[in-house]
N, C-alpha and C positions, 0 to 999 in steps of 0.2 A: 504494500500500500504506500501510497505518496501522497505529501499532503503539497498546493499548492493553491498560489491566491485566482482568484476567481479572475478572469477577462473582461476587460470592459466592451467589447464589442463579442459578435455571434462569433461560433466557431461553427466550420461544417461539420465537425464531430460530436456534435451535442443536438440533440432534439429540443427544442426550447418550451421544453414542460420544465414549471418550478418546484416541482414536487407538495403542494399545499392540497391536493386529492390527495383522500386514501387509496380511491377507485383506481387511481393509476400507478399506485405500488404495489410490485407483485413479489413474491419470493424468487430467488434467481434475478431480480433485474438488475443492470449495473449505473449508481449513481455517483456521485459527489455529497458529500456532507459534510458536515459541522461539527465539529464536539464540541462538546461542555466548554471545556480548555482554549477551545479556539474561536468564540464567538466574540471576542472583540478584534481580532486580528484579520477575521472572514474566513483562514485558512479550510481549503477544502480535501476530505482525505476521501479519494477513490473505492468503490469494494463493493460486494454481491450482496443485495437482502438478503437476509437469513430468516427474519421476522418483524412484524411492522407493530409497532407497543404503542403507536396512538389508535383512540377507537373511534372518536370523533371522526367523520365524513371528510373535514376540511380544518386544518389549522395554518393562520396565517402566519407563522414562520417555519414549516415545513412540518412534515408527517416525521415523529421519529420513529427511527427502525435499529437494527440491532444489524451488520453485518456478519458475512460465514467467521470472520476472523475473531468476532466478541464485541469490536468497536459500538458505542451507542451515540446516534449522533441525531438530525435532524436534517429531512433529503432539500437539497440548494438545486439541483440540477439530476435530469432523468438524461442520462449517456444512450448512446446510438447501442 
């Protein structure tokens, strides 16, 4: 996993969903996220849902999930 800061403009490698649906987190998807640790810096750390811990429909700073590796963050970007 890498953490790195967010893009101020689009990449063609990103789908430009911000992850604030639950509906469009799925297990196995691959995002960028937030941790705890990294929410004033914006750092984003790469990695595969494992399981999504928010139950709410929609939260307006991200769905958090849990990645395969343990990390628990909050999803910033839904990757191609």
């Amino acid at each position: 996993m890498r953490n790195r800061l967010v893009p101020l403009y689009p990449c063609r490698n990103h789908i430009m969903m911000d992850g604030t649906k639950r509906v469009d987190i799925k297990p196995g998807l691959h995002v960028n996220i937030v941790l705890k640790k990294d929410q004033r810096t914006g750092a984003l750390t790469e990695g595969f849902v494992k399981d999504i811990l928010t139950s709410a429909p929609v939260h307006h700073r991200g769905i958090k999930v849990r990645l395969e590796d343990g990390q628990i963050g909050r999803v910033k970007e839904i990757l191609d």
